[in-house]
C-alpha positions in Angstrom: -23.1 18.4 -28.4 -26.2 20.0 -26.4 -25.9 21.0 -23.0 -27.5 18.1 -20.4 -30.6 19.2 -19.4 -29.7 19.1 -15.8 -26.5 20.9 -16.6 -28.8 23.7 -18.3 -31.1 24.0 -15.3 -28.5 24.6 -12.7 -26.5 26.9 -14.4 -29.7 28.9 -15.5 -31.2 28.7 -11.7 -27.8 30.3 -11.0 -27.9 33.0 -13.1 -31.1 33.9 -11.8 -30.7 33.6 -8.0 -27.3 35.5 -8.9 -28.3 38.4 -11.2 -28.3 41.5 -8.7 -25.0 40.7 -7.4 -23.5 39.3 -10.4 -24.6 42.9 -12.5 -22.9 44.8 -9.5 -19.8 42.7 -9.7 -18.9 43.6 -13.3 -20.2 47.1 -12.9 -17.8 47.6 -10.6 -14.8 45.5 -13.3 -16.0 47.8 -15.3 -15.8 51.3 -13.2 -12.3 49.8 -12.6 -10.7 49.7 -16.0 -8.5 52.8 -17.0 -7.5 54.1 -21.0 -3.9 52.8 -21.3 -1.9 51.4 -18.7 -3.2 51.1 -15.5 0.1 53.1 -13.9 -1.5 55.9 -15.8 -3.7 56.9 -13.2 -0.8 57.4 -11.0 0.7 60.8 -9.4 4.5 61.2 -10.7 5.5 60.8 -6.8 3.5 57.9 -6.9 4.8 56.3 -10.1 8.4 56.9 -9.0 8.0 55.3 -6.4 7.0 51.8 -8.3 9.7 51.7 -10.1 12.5 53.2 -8.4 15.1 50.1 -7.8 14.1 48.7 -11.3 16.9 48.0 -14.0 17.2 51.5 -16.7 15.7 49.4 -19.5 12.4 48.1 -17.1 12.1 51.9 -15.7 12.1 53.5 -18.8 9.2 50.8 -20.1 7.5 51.7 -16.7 7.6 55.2 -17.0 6.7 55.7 -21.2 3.3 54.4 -20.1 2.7 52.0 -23.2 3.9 48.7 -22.4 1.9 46.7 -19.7 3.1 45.6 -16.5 2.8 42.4 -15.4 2.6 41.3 -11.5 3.8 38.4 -10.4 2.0 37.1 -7.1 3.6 34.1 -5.6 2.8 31.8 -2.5 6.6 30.5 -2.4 8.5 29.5 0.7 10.9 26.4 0.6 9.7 24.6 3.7 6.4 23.5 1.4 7.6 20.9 -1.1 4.9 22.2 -3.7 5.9 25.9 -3.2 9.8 25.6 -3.6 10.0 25.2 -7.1 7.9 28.8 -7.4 11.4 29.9 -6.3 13.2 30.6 -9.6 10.1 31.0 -11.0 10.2 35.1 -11.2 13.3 35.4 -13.2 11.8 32.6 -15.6 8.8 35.0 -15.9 10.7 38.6 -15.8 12.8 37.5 -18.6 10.1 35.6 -20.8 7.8 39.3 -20.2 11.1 41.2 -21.9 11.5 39.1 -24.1 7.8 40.4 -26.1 8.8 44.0 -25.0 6.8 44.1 -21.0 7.9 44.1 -18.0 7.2 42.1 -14.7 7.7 43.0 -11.6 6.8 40.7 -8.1 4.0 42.6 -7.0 3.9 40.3 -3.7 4.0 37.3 -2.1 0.9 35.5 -0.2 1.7 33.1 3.5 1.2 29.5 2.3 0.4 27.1 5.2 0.5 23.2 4.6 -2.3 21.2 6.0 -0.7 18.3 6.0 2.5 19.5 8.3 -0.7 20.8 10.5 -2.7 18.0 10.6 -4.0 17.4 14.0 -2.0 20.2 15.4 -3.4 23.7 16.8 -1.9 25.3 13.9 -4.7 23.3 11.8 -7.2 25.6 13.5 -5.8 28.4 11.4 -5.6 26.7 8.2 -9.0 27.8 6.6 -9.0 31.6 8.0 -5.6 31.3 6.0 -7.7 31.4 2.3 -9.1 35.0 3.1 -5.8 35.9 4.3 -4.3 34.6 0.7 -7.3 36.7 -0.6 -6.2 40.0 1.5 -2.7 39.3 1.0 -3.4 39.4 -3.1 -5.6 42.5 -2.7 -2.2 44.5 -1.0 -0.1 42.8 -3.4 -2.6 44.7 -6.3 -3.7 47.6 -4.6 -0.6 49.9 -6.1 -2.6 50.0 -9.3 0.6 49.2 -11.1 -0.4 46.4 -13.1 -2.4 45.4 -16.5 -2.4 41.4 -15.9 -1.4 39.2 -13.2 0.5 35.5 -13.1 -0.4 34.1 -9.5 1.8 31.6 -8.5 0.1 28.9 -6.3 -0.9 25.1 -6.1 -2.2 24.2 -2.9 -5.3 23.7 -0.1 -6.0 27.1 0.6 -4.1 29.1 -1.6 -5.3 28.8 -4.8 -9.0 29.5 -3.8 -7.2 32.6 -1.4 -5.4 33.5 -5.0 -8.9 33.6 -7.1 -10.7 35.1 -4.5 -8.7 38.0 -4.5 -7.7 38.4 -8.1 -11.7 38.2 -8.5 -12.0 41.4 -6.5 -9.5 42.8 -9.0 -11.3 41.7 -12.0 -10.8 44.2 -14.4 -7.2 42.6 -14.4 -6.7 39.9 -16.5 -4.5 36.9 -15.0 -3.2 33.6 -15.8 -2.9 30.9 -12.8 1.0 29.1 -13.1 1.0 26.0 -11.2 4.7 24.4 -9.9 3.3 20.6 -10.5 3.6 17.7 -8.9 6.5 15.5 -7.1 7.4 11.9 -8.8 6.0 8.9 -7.2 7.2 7.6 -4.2 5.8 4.5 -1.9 2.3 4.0 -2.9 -0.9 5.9 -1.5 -1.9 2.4 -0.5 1.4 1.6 0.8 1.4 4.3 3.2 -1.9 4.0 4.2 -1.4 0.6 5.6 1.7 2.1 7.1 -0.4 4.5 9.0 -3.1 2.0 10.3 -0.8 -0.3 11.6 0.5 2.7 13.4 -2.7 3.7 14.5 -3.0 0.1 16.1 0.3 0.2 17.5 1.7 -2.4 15.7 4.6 -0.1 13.8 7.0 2.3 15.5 7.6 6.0 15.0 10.2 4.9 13.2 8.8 2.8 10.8 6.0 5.2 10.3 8.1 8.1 9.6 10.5 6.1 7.3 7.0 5.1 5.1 5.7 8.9 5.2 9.2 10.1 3.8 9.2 7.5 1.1 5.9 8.7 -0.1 6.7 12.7 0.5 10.0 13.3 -0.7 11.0 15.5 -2.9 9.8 18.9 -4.7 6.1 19.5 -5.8 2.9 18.7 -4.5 1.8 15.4 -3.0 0.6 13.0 -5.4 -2.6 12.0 -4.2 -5.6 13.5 -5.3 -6.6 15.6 -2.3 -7.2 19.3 -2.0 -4.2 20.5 -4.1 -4.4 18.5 -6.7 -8.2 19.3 -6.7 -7.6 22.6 -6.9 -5.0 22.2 -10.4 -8.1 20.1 -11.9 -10.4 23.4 -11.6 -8.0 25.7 -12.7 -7.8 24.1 -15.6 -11.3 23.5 -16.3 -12.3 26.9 -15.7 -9.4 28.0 -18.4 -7.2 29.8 -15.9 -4.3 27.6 -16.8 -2.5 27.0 -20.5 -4.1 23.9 -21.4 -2.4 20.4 -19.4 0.1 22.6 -17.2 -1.4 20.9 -14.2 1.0 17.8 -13.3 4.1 18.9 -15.5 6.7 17.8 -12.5 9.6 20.8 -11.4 12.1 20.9 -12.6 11.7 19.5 -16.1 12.3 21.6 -19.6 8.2 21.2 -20.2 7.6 23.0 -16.6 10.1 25.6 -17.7 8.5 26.2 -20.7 5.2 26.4 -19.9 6.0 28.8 -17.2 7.8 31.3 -19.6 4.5 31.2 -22.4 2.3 31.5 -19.8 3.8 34.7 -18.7 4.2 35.8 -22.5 0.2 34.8 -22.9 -0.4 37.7 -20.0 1.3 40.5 -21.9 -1.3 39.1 -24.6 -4.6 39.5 -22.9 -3.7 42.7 -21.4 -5.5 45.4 -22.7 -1.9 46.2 -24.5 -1.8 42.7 -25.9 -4.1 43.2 -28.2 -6.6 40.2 -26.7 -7.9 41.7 -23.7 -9.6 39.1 -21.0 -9.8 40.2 -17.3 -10.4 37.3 -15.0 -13.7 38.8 -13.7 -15.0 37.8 -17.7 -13.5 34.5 -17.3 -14.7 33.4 -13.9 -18.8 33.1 -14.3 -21.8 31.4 -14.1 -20.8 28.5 -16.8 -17.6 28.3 -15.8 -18.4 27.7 -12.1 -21.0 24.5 -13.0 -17.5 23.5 -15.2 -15.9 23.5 -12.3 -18.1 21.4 -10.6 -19.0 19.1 -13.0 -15.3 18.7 -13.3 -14.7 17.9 -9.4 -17.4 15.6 -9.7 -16.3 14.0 -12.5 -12.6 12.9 -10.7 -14.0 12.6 -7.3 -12.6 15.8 -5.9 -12.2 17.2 -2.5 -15.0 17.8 -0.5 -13.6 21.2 0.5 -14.5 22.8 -2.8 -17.8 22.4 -1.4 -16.9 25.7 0.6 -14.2 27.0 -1.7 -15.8 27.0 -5.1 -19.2 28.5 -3.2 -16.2 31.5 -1.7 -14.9 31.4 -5.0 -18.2 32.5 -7.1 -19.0 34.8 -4.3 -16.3 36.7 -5.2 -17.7 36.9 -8.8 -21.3 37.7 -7.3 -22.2 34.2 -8.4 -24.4 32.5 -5.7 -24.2 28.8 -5.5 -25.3 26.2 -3.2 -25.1 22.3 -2.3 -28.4 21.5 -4.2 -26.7 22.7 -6.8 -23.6 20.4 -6.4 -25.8 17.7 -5.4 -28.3 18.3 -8.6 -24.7 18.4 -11.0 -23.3 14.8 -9.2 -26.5 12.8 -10.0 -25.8 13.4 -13.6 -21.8 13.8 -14.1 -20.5 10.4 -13.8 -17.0 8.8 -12.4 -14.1 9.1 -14.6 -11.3 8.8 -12.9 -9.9 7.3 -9.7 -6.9 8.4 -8.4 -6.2 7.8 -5.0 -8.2 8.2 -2.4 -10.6 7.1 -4.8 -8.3 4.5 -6.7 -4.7 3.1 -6.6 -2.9 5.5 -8.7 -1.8 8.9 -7.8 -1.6 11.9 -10.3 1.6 10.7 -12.1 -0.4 8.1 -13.7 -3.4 10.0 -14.0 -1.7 11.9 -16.2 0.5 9.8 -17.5 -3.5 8.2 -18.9 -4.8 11.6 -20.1 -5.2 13.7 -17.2 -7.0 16.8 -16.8 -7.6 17.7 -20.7 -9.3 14.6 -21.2 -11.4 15.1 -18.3 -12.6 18.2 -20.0 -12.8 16.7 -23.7 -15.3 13.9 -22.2 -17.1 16.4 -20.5 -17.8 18.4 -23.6 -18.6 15.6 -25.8 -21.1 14.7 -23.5 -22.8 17.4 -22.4 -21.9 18.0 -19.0 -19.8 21.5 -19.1 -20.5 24.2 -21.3 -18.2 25.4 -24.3 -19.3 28.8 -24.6 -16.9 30.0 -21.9 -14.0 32.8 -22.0 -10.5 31.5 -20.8 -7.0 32.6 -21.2 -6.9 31.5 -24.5 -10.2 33.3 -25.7 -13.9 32.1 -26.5 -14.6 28.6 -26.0 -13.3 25.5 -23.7 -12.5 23.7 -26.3 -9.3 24.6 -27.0 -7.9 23.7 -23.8 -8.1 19.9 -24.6 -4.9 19.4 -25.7 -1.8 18.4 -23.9 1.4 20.0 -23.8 5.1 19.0 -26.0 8.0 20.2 -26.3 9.6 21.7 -29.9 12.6 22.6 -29.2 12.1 25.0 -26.4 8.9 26.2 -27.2 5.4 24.6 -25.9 3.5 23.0 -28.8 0.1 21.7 -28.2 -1.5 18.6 -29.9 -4.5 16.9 -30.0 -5.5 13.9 -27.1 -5.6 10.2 -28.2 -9.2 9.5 -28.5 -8.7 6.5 -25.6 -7.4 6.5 -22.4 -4.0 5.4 -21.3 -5.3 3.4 -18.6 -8.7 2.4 -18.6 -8.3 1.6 -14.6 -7.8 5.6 -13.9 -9.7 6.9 -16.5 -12.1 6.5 -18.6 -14.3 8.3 -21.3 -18.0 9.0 -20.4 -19.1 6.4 -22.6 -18.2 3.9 -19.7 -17.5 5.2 -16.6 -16.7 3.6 -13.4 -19.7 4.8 -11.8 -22.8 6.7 -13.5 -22.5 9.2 -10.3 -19.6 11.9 -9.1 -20.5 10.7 -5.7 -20.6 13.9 -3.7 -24.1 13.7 -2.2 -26.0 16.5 0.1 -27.4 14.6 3.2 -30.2 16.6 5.5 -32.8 15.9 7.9 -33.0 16.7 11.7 -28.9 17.0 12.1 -28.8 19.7 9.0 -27.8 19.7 5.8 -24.2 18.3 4.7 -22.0 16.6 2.0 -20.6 13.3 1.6 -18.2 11.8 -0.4 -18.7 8.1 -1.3 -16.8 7.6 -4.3 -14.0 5.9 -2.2 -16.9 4.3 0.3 -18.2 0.6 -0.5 -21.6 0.5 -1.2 -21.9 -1.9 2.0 -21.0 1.2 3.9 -23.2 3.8 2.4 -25.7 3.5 5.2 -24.4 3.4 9.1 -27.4 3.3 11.7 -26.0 3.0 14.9 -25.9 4.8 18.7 -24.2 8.1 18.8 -20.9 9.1 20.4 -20.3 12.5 21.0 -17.2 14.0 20.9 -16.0 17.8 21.2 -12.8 17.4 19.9 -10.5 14.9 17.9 -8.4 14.5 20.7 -11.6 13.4 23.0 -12.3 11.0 20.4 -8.2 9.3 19.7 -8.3 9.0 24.0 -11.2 7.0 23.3 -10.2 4.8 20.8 -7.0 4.3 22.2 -8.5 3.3 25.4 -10.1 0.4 23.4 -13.7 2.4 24.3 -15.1 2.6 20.3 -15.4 -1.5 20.2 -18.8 -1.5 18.9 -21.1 -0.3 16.1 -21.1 3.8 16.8 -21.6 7.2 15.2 -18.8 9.7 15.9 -20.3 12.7 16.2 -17.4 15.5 16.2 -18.9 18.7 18.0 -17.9 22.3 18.1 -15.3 22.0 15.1 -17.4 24.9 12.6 -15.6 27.8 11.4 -17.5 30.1 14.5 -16.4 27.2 17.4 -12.3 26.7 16.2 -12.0 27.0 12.7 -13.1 24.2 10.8 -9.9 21.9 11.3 -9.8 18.7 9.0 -10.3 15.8 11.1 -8.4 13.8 8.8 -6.1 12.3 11.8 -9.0 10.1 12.9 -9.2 8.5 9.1 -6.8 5.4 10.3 -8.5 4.9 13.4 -12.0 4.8 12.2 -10.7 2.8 8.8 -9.3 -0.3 11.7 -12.9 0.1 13.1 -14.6 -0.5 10.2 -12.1 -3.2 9.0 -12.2 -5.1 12.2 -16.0 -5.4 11.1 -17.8 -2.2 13.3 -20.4 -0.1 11.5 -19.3 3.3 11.8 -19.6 6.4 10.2 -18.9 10.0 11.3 -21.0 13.2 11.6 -19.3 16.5 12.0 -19.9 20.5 11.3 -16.1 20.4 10.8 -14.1 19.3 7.8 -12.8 16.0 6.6 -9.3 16.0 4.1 -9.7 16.4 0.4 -8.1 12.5 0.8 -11.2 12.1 2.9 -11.7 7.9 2.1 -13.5 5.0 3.0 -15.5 5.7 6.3 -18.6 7.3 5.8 -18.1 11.1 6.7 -21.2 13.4 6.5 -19.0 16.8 7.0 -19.7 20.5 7.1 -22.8 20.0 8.8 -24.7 23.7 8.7 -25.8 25.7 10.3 -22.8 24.7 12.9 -23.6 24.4 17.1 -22.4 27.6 17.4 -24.6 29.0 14.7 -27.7 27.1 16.4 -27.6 23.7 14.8 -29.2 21.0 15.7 -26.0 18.8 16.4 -25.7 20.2 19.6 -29.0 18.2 20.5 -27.3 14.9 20.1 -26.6 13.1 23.3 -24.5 9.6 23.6 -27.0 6.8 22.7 -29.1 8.6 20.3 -29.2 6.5 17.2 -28.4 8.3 14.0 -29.1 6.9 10.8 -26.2 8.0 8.1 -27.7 7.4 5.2 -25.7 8.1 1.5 -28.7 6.3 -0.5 -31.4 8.3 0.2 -29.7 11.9 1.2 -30.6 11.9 4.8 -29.1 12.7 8.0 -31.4 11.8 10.9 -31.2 11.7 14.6 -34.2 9.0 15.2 -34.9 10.7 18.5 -39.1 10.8 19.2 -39.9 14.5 18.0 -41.2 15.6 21.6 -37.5 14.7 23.3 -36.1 16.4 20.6 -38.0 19.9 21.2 -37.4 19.3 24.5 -33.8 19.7 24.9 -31.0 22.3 25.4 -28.1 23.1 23.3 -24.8 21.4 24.3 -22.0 23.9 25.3 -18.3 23.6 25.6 -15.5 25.3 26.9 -13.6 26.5 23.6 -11.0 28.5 25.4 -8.2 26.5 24.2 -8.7 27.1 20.7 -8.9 30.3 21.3 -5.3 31.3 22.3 -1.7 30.1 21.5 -0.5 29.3 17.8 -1.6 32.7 17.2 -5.4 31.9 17.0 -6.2 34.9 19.1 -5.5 37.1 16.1 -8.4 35.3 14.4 -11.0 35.9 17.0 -12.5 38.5 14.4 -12.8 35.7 11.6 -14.9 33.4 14.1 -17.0 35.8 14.4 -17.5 37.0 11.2 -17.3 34.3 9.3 -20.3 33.2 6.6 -22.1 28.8 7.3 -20.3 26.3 5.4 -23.0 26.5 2.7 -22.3 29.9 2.3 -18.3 29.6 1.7 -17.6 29.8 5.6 -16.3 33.9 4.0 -15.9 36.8 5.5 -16.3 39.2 2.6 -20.3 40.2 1.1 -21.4 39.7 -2.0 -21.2 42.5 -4.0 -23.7 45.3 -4.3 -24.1 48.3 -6.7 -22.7 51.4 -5.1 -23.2 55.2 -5.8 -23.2 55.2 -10.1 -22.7 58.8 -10.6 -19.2 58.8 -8.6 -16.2 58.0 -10.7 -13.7 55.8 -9.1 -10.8 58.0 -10.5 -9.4 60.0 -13.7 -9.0 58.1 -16.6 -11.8 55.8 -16.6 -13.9 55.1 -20.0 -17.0 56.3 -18.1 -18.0 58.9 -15.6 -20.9 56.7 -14.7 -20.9 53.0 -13.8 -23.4 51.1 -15.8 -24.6 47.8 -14.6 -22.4 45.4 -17.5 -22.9 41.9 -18.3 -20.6 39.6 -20.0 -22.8 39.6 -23.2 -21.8 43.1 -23.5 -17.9 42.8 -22.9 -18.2 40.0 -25.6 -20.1 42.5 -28.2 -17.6 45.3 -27.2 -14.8 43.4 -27.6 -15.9 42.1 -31.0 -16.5 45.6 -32.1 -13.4 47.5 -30.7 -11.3 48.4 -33.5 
């Protein structure tokens, strides 16, 4: 199937915006690799050291120099239910690695914070600063220059994209992404929704509300709706970092199991040991970015891959931006709704198909590209196939040709909308996204006065007062990544949803962040550049109408053009997300930190360096050339 025409102009206007830093990012891969293991380049001192409390057979392996070391890089800790399977995880993985003759040793672990224990809470303030902390944290966990592949063990918000990032920074290492999967189904989405909004009105108790939230999160793996971390699993697999339909294997289960040990036996393979060398910087690129997006698009997504697949690419030296998502959504349409977008959560998703037939209608219409590395080698197409069970081996077979349930998914021949509904809206306010899969169309444009708000705490004392009783625009100031952090505002969903229920016109406009189970109130988000950065949000006074308008792409304060110029910037006293809950030791991220647009990152894009330099004994090369991933491909076809 040809490639979409609009699908072949992005990713082509990528490439070209990206080609300086992209040909600095893979001559640096390739200034990186060594001859032979990696550990090769180490002094015996240093050497010793990495395997000194290792088991006779491992440390003789280790220190023979032939068979490859794999790290294991792990975001476990048994307070977040998708994380505390990743527990038993390393032994499954140590022992799989022996079992072909490596050896795997856990190289580190990365903090894991849970957005939905922080919601509404100071700690939320943290929660995006946490991704380049993942990224850092993966970097230490690398930096020994021990390893020849890498199994990174994460699932959720942050840490996936803080995973990539930094195993993109060592991309000469090849690595394979191992997810824990999701928990079994509980109260539904909808169920607990209405649990929540009749809190929010004050018609249940604690009680009651608590009771609902534990019936719907309650036992290992990740929560089943289709937010963030369950974004995140989509993507992975669509960019081939995952064995084809690991994504939403529940804990626990013999399939899990087994899919964890082949996909640490499919590292040893794509080492430069195995035999089937593919570092992730090869895998991660231009075509497999618009994948990506295509593929969020495609299952109504998060909106906060908006910032973390832009981070993400930047890591690669791959430049992307929201025309470019907004370009990708007019043409990938709807195939799936899974709550917020839909009834069922992720158990039934894939339970219909899931993931892999995501991908396979994608391909057969022309809206990814199949000329892609992955973990399994050249070509997408041979992750579309789901995942059995022989004996205790994985086997993989081909996907029905129709969906299990035609009211979560559906092939591209007739999808449920002809759009991925993730729009860019801009005018006088700035540019920003919205996602209006889950909004009616009814809802799609809100013109109403403003109400301005500098924090979501401002805005609940309001509501609860019975002050937002009217048509209104929220407008939530002072929450960019430079002001606090870039919280989710995801607390004010059930208040806003009565508002609009009870028959208001509302909408909300804010350069923070809504929840990847963002929903049915209009929400234009990320709006850049931020107040702090100068944007023109801060111009906004109470009574200003703004039109919100999903239809037509714009975001407009209807404010006569000589007022507008005419007045000053709104300030606020952000002392108080400054200190406590540890924020004060992430005053150097606010300050450093990239728009919204630009991945809200605090890393550059890579640039070439000094060529003549080597990086250190045992490289192929003296001299760093400027690669390309033509030329890995031809070398790798070549190599004997």
């Amino acid at each position: 199937m040809a490639v979409h025409p609009i699908v072949e102009k992005v990713t082509q206007r990528i490439i070209q915006r990206s080609r300086p830093s992209r040909q600095a990012y893979l001559a640096h891969l390739d200034a990186a690799r060594v001859k032979g293991v990696q550990r090769g380049t180490l002094a015996c001192t240093n050497l010793a050291h990495g395997f000194a409390a290792f088991p006779a057979s491992d440390k003789l392996k280790l220190r023979e120099q032939k068979q490859p070391s794999v790290a294991i890089v792990s975001s476990y800790n048994d307070m977040l239910s998708a994380h505390q399977p990743f527990e038993y995880f390393p032994k499954v993985i140590k022992d799989a690695v022996r079992d072909v003759g490596a050896v795997a040793q856990f190289a580190g672990g990365v903090p894991a914070m849970c957005d939905g224990i922080t919601q509404g809470q100071p700690g939320m303030e943290l929660s995006l600063f946490s991704r380049d902390t993942i990224a850092m944290s993966t970097a230490i966990a690398l930096s020994h220059n021990m390893f020849d592949a890498s199994l990174y063990l994460g699932i959720c918000d942050k840490i996936v994209p803080g995973l990539l990032i930094g195993a993109l920074h060592f991309g000469h290492i090849p690595g394979i992404f191992v997810p824990g999967g999701p928990m079994t189904t509980g109260i539904s989405n909808k169920e607990k929704a209405a649990i929540r909004q009749r809190y929010a009105k004050g018609q249940a108790t604690r009680e009651e509300l608590l009771e609902g939230e534990s019936a719907a999160y309650h036992g290992a793996g990740t929560c089943t709706f289709y937010g963030t971390a369950n974004s995140n699993q989509m993507l992975m697999e669509m960019m081939g970092l995952h064995l084809p339909g690991a994504a939403f294997i529940t804990p626990g289960t013999p399939l899990r199991d087994a899919l964890t040990r082949a996909a640490a036996q499919r590292a040893v393979k794509i080492s430069q040991q195995g035999g089937e060398y593919m570092p992730i910087g090869h895998i991660v690129d231009e075509k497999s970015i618009v994948n990506a997006i295509a593929a969020l698009h495609a299952t109504g997504g998060s909106t906060n891959h908006t910032m973390h697949l832009i981070a993400i690419a930047r890591a690669a030296g791959i430049v992307v931006d929201w025309n470019d998502f907004d370009e990708l959504s007019k043409v990938v349409p709807l195939l799936a709704r899974v709550y917020p977008n839909g009834d069922a959560d992720v158990n039934h998703f894939q339970a219909a198909g899931g993931p892999t037939f995501v991908m396979r209608e994608l391909l057969d219409a022309g809206l990814a590209h199949d000329d892609v590395n992955t973990i399994l080698g050249r070509g997408l197409r041979a992750h579309c196939k789901e995942p059995f069970l022989d004996g205790d081996q994985v086997v993989w077979k081909d996907l029905p040709e129709q969906s299990g349930d035609e009211a979560v998914l559906r092939k591209h021949t007739n999808p449920f909308s002809p759009d991925g509904g993730l729009i860019l809206v801009q005018g006088n306010l700035g540019r920003a996204v919205m996602k209006v899969s889950a909004v009616k169309k009814e809802h799609h444009i809100v013109e109403a006065p403003a109400k301005t708000f500098d924090s979501q705490e401002d805005f609940m004392h309001a509501y609860k007062a019975g002050h937002l009783n009217t048509d209104f625009v929220a407008v939530i100031r002072f929450q960019g990544p430079r002001a606090n952090g870039m919280p989710e505002l995801h607390a004010l969903t059930p208040a806003l949803s009565n508002l609009q229920d009870a028959g208001y016109h509302v909408a909300m406009v804010t350069d923070g962040r809504m929840s990847g189970a963002s929903g049915k109130v209009p929400a234009a988000i990320h709006v850049s550049p931020e107040i702090l950065a100068g944007g023109p949000l801060g111009l906004v006074r109470d009574g200003d109408i703004i039109r919100v308008d999903a239809t037509a792409g714009t975001l407009e304060a209807l404010v006569p053009a000589d007022v507008w110029a005419s007045r000053k910037m709104a300030t606020a006293d952000l002392s108080r997300s400054h200190i406590g809950m540890g924020r004060e030791l992430f005053e150097v991220f606010r300050k450093s930190v990239t728009a919204a647009e630009e991945g809200a990152a605090h890393f550059p894009l890579p640039s070439l360096i000094d060529t003549t330099v080597p990086l250190h004994e045992g490289t192929d090369s003296g001299e760093i050339m400027p690669g390309s991933d033509e030329d890995f491909l031809f070398r790798k076809s070549t190599a004997k």
